[in-house]
Gaussian input, Z-matrix of N, CA and C with variables (Angstrom, degrees):
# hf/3-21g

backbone

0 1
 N
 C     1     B1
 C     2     B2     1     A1
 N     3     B3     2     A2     1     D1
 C     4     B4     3     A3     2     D2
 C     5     B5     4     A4     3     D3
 N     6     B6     5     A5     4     D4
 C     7     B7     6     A6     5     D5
 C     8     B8     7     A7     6     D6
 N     9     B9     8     A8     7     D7
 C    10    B10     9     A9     8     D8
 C    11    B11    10    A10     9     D9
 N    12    B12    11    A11    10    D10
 C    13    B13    12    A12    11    D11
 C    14    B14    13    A13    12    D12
 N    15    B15    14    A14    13    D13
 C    16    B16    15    A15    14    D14
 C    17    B17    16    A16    15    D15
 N    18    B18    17    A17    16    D16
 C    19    B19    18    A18    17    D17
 C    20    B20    19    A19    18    D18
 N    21    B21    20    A20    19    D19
 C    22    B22    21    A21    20    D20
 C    23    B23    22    A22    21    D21
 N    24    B24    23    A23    22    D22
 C    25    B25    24    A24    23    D23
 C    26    B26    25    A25    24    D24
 N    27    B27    26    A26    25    D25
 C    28    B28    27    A27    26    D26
 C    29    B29    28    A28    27    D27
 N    30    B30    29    A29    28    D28
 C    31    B31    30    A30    29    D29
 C    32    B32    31    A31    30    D30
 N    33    B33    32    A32    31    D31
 C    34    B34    33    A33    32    D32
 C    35    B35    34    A34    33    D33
 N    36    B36    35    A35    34    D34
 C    37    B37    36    A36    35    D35
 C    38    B38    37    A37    36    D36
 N    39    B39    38    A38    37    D37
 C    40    B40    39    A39    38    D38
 C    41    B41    40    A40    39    D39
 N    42    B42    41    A41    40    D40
 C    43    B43    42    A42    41    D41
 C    44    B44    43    A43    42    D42
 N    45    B45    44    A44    43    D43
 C    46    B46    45    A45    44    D44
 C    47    B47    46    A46    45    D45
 N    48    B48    47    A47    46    D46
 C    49    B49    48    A48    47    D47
 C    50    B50    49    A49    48    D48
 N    51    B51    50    A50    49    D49
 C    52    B52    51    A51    50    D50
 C    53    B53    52    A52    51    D51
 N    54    B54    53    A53    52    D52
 C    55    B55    54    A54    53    D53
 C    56    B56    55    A55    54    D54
 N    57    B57    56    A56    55    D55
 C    58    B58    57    A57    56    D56
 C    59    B59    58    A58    57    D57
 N    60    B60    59    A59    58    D58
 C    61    B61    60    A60    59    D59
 C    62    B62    61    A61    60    D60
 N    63    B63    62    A62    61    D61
 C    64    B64    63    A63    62    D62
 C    65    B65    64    A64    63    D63
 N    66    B66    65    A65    64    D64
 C    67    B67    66    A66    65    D65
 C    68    B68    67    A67    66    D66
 N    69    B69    68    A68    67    D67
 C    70    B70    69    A69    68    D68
 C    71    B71    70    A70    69    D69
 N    72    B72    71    A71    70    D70
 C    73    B73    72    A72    71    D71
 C    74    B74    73    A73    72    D72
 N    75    B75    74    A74    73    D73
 C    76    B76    75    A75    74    D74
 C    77    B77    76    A76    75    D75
 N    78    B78    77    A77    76    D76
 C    79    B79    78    A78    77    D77
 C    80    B80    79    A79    78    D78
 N    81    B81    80    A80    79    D79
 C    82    B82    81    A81    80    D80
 C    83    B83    82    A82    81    D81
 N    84    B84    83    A83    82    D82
 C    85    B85    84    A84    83    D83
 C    86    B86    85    A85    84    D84
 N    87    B87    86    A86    85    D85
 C    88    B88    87    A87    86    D86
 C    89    B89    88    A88    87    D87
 N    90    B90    89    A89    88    D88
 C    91    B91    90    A90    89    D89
 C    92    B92    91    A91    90    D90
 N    93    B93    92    A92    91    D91
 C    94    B94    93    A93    92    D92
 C    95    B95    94    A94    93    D93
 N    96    B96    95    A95    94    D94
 C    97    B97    96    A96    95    D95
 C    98    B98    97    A97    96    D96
 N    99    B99    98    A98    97    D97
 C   100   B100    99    A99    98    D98
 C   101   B101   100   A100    99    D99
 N   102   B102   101   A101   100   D100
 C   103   B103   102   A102   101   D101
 C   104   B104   103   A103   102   D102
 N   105   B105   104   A104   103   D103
 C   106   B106   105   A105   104   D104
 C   107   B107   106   A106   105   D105
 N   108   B108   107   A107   106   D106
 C   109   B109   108   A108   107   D107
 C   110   B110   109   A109   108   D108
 N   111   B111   110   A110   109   D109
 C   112   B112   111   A111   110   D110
 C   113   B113   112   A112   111   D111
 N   114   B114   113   A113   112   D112
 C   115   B115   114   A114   113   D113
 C   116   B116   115   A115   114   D114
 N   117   B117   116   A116   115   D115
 C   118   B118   117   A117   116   D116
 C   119   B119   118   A118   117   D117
 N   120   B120   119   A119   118   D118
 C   121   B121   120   A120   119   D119
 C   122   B122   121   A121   120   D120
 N   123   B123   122   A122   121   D121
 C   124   B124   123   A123   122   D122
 C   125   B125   124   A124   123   D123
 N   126   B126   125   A125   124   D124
 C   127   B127   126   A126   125   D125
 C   128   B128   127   A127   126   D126
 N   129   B129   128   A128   127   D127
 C   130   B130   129   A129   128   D128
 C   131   B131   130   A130   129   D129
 N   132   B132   131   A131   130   D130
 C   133   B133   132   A132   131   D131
 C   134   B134   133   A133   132   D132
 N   135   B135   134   A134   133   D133
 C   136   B136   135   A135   134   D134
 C   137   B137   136   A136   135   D135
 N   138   B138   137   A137   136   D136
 C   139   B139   138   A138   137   D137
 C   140   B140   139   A139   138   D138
 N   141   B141   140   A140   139   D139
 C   142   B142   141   A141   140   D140
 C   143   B143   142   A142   141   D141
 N   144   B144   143   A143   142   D142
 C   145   B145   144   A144   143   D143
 C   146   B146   145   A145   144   D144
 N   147   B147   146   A146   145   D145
 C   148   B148   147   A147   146   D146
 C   149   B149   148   A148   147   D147
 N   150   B150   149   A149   148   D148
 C   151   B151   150   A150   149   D149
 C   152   B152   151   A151   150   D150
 N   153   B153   152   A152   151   D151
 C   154   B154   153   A153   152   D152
 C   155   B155   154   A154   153   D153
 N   156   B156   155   A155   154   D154
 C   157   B157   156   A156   155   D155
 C   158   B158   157   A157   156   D156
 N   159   B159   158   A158   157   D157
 C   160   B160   159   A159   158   D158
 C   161   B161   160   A160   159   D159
 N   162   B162   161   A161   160   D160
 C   163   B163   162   A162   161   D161
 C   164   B164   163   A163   162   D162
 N   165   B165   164   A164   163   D163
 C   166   B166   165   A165   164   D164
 C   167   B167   166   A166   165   D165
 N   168   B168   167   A167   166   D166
 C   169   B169   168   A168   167   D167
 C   170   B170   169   A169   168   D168
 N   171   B171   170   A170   169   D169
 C   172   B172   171   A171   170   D170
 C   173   B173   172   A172   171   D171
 N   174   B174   173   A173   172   D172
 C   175   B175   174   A174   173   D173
 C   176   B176   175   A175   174   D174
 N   177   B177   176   A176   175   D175
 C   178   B178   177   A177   176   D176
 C   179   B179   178   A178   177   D177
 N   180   B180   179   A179   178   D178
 C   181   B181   180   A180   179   D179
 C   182   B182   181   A181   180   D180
 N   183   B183   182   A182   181   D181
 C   184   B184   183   A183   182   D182
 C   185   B185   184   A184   183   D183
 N   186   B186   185   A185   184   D184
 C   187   B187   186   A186   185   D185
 C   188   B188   187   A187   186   D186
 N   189   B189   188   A188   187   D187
 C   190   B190   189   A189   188   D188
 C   191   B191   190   A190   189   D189
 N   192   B192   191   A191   190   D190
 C   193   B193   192   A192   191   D191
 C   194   B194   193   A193   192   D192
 N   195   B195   194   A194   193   D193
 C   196   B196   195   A195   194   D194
 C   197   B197   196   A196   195   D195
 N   198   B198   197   A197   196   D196
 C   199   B199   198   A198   197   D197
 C   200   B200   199   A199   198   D198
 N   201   B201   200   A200   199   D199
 C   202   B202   201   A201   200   D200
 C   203   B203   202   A202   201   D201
 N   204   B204   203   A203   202   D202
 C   205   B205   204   A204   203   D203
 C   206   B206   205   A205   204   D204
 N   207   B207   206   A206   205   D205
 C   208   B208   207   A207   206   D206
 C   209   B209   208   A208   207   D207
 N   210   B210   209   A209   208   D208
 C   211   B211   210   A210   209   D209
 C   212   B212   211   A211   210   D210
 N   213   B213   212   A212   211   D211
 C   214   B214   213   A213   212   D212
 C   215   B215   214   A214   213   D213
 N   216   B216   215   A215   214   D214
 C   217   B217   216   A216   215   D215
 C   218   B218   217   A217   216   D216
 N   219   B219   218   A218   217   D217
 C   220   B220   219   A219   218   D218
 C   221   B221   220   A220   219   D219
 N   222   B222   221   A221   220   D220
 C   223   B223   222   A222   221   D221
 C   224   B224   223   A223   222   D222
 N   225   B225   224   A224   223   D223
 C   226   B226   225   A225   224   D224
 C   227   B227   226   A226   225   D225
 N   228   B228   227   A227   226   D226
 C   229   B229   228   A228   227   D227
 C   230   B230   229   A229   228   D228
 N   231   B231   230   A230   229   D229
 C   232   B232   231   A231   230   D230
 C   233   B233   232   A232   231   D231
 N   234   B234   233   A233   232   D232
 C   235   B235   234   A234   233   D233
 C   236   B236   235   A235   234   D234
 N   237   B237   236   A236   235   D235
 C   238   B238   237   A237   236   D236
 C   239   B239   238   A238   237   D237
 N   240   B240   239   A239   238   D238
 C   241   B241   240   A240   239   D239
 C   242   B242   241   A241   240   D240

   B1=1.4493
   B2=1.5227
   B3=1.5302
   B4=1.2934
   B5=1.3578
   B6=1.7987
   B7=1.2234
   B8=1.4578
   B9=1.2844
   B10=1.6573
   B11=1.0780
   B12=1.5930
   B13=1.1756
   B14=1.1672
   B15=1.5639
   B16=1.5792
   B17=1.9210
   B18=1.2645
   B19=1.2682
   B20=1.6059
   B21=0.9234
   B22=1.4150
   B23=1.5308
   B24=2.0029
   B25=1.6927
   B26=1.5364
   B27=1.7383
   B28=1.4438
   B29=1.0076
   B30=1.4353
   B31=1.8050
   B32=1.7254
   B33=1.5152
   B34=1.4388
   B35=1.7624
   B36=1.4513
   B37=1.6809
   B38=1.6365
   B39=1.1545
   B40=1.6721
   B41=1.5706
   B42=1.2137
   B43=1.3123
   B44=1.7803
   B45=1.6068
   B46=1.3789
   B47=1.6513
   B48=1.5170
   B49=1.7280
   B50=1.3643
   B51=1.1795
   B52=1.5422
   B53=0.8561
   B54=1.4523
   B55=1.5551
   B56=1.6168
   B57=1.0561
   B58=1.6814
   B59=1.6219
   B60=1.3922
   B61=1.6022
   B62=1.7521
   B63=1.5228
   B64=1.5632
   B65=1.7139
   B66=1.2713
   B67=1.7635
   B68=1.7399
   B69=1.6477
   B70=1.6729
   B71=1.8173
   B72=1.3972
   B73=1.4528
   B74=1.3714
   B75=1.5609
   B76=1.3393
   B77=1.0651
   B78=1.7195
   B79=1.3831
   B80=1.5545
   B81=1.4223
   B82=2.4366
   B83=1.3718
   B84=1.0666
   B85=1.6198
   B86=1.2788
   B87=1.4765
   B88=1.6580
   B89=1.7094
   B90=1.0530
   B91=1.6037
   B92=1.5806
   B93=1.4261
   B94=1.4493
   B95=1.9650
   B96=1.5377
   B97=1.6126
   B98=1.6795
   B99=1.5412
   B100=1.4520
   B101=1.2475
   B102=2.0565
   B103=1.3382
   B104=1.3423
   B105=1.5082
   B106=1.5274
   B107=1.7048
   B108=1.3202
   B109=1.0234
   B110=1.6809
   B111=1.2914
   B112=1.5700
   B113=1.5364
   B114=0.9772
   B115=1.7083
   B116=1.5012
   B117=1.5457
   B118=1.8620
   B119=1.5774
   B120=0.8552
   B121=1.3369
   B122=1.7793
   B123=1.3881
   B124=1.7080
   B125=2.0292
   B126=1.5465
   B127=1.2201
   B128=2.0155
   B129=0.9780
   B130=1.4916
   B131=2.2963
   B132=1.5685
   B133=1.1669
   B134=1.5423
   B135=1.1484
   B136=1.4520
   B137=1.8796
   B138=1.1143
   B139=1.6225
   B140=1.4719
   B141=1.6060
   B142=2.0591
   B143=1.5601
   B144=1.0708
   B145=1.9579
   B146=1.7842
   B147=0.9981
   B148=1.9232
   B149=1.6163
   B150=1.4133
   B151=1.6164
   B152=1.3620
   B153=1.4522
   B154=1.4367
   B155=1.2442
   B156=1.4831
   B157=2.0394
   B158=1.6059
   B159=1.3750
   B160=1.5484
   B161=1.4952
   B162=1.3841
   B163=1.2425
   B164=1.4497
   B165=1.2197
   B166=1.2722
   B167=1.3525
   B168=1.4304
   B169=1.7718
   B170=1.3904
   B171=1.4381
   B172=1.5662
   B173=1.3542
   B174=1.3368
   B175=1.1605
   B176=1.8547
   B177=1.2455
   B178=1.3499
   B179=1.7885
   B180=0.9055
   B181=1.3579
   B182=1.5704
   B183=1.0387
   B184=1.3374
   B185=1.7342
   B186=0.8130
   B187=1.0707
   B188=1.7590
   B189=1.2090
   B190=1.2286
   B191=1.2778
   B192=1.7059
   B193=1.7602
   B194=1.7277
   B195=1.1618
   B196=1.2497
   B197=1.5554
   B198=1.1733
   B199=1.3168
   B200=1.8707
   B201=1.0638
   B202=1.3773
   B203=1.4171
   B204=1.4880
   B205=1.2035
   B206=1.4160
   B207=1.4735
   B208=1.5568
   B209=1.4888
   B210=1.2628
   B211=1.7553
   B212=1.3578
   B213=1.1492
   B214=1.4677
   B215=1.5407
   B216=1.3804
   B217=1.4234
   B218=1.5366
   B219=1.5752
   B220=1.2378
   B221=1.4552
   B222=1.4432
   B223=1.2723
   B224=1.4744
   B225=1.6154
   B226=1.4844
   B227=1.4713
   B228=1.3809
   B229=1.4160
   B230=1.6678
   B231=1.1820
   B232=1.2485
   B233=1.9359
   B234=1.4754
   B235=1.8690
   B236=2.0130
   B237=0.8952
   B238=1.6436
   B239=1.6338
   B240=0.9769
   B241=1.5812
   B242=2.0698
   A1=109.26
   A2=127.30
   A3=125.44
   A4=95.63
   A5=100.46
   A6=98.17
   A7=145.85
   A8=110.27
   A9=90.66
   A10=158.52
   A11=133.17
   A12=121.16
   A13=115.32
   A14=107.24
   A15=88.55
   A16=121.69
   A17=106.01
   A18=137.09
   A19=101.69
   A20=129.31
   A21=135.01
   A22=112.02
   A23=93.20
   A24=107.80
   A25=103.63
   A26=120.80
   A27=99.16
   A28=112.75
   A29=132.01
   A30=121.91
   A31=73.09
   A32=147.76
   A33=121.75
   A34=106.69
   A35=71.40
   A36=88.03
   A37=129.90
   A38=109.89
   A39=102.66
   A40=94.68
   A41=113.23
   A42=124.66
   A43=131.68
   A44=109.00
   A45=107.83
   A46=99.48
   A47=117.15
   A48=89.61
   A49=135.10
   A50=112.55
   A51=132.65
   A52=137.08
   A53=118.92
   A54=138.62
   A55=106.05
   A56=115.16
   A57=122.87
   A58=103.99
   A59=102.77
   A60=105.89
   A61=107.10
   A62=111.73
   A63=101.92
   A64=107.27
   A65=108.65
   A66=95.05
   A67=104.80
   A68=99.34
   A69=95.04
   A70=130.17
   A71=98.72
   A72=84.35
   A73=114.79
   A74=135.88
   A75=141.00
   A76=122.97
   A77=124.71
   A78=94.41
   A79=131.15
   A80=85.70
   A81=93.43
   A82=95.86
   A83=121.86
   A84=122.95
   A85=96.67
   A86=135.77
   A87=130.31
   A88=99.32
   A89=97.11
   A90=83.54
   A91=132.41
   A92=92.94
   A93=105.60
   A94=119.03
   A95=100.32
   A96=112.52
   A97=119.69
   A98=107.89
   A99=86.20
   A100=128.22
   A101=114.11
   A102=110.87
   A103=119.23
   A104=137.44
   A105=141.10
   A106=92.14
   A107=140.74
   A108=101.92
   A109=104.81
   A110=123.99
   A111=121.56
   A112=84.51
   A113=122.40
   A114=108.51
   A115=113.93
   A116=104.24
   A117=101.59
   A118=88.83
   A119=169.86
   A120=145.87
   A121=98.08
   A122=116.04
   A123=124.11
   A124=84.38
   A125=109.10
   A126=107.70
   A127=106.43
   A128=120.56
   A129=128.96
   A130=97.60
   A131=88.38
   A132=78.42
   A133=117.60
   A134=125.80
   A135=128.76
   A136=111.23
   A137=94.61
   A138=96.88
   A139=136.67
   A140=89.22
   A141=117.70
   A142=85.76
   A143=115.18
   A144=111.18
   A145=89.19
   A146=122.19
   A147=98.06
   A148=96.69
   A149=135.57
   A150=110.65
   A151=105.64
   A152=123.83
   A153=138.05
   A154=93.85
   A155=96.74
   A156=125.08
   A157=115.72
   A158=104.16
   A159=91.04
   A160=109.11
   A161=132.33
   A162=122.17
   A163=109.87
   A164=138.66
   A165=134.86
   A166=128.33
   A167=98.03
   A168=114.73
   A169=120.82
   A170=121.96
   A171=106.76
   A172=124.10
   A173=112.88
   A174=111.67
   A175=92.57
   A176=146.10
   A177=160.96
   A178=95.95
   A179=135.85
   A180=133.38
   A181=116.31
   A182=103.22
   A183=94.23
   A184=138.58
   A185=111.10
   A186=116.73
   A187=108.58
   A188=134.70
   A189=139.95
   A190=116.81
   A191=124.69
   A192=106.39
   A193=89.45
   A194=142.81
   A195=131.43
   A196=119.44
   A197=115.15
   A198=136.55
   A199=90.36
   A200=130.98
   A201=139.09
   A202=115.41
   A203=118.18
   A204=129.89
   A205=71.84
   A206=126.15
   A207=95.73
   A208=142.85
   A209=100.05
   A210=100.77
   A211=81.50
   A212=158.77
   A213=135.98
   A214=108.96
   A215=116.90
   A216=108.19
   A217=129.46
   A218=109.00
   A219=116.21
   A220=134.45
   A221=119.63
   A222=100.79
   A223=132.71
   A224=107.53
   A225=103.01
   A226=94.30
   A227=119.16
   A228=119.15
   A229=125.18
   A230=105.86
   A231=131.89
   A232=127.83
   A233=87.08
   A234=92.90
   A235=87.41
   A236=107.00
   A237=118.54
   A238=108.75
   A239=124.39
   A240=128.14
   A241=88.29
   D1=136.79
   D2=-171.19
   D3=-102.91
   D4=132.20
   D5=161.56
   D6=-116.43
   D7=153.33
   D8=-169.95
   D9=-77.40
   D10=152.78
   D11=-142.12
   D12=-67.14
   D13=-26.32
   D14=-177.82
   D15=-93.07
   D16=29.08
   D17=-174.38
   D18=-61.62
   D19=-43.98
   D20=-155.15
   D21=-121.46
   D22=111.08
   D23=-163.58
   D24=-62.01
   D25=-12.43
   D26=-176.04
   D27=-95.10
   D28=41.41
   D29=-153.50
   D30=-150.02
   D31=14.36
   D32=168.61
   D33=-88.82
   D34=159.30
   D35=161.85
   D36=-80.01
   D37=164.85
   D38=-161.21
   D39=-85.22
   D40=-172.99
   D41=160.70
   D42=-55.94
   D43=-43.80
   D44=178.06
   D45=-79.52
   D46=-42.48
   D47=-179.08
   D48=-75.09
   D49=-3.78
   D50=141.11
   D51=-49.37
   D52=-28.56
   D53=-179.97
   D54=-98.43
   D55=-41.81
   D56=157.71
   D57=-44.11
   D58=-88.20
   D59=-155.29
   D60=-48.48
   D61=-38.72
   D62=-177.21
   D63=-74.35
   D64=16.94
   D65=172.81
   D66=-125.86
   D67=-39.71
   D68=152.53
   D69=-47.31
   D70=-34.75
   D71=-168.60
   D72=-88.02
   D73=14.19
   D74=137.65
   D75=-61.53
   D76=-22.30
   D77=151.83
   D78=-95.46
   D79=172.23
   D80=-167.73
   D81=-66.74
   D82=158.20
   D83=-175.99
   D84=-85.25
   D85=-24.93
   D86=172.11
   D87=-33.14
   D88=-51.84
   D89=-166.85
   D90=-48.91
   D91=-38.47
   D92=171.38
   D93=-57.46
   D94=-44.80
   D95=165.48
   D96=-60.73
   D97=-40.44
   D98=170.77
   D99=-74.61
   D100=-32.64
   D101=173.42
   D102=-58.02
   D103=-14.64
   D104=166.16
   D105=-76.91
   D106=-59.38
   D107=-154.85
   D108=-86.59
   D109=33.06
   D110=-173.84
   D111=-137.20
   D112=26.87
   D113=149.82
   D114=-131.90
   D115=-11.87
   D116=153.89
   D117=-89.75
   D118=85.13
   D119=106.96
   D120=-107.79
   D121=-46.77
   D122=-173.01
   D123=-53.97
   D124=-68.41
   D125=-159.36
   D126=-48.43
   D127=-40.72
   D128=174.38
   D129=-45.24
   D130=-65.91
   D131=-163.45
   D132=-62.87
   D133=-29.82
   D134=177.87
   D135=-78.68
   D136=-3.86
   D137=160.59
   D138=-107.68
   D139=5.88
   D140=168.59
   D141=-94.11
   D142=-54.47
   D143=-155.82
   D144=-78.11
   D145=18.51
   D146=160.46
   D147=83.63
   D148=-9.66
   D149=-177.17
   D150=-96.44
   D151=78.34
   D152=173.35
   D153=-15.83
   D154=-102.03
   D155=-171.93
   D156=-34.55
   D157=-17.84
   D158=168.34
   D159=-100.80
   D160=-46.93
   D161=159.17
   D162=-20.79
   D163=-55.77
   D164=-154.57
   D165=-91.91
   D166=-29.14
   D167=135.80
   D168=-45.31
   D169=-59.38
   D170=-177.39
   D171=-109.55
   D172=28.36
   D173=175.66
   D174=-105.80
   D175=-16.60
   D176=141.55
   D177=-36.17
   D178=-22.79
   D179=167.50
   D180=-68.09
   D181=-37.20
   D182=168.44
   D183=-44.55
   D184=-42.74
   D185=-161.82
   D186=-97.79
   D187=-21.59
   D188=131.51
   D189=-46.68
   D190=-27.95
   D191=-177.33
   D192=-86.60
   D193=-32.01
   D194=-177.86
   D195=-70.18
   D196=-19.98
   D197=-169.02
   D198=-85.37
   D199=-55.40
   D200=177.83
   D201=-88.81
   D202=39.35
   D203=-163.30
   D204=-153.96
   D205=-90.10
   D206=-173.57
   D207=-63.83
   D208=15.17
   D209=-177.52
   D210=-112.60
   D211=-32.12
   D212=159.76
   D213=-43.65
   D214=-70.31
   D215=178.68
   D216=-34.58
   D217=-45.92
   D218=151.96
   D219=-48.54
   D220=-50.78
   D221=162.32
   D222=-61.91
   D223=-17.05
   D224=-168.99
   D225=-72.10
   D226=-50.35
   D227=-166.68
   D228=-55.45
   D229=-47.05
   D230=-179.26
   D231=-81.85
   D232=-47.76
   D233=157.27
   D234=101.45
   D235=174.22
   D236=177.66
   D237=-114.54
   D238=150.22
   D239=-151.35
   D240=-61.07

């Protein structure tokens, strides 16, 4: 018999990441995709205008807004313990 996941009191989540995911998961995950693709576009543009080191600062954003784009999706799908 399989049992379920949320079966097991040592596997919950605490209180603040609970309080995160039920306020994260109102937003649409678009959001997370446009802020990745609007921090390669800032990083593009600040790497035409000559500010190397900041281009390279926010174009490093990327990949954290996709990263928090799929753990939203995940919580929506899946639910928080």
């Amino acid at each position: 018999m399989a049992k379920d996941k949320n079966s097991n009191p040592e596997h919950k989540e605490g209180p603040v990441a609970t309080a995160i995911e039920e306020q994260t998961a109102k937003l649409p995950s678009d959001i997370f995709l446009w802020a990745s693709l609007g921090s390669m576009a800032a990083s593009l543009v600040l790497q035409a205008t000559g500010h190397r080191n900041r281009s390279l600062f926010v174009g490093q954003w990327a990949a954290p807004f996709l990263l928090l784009g799929l753990y939203n999706k995940l919580v929506k799908l899946e639910g928080h313990d």
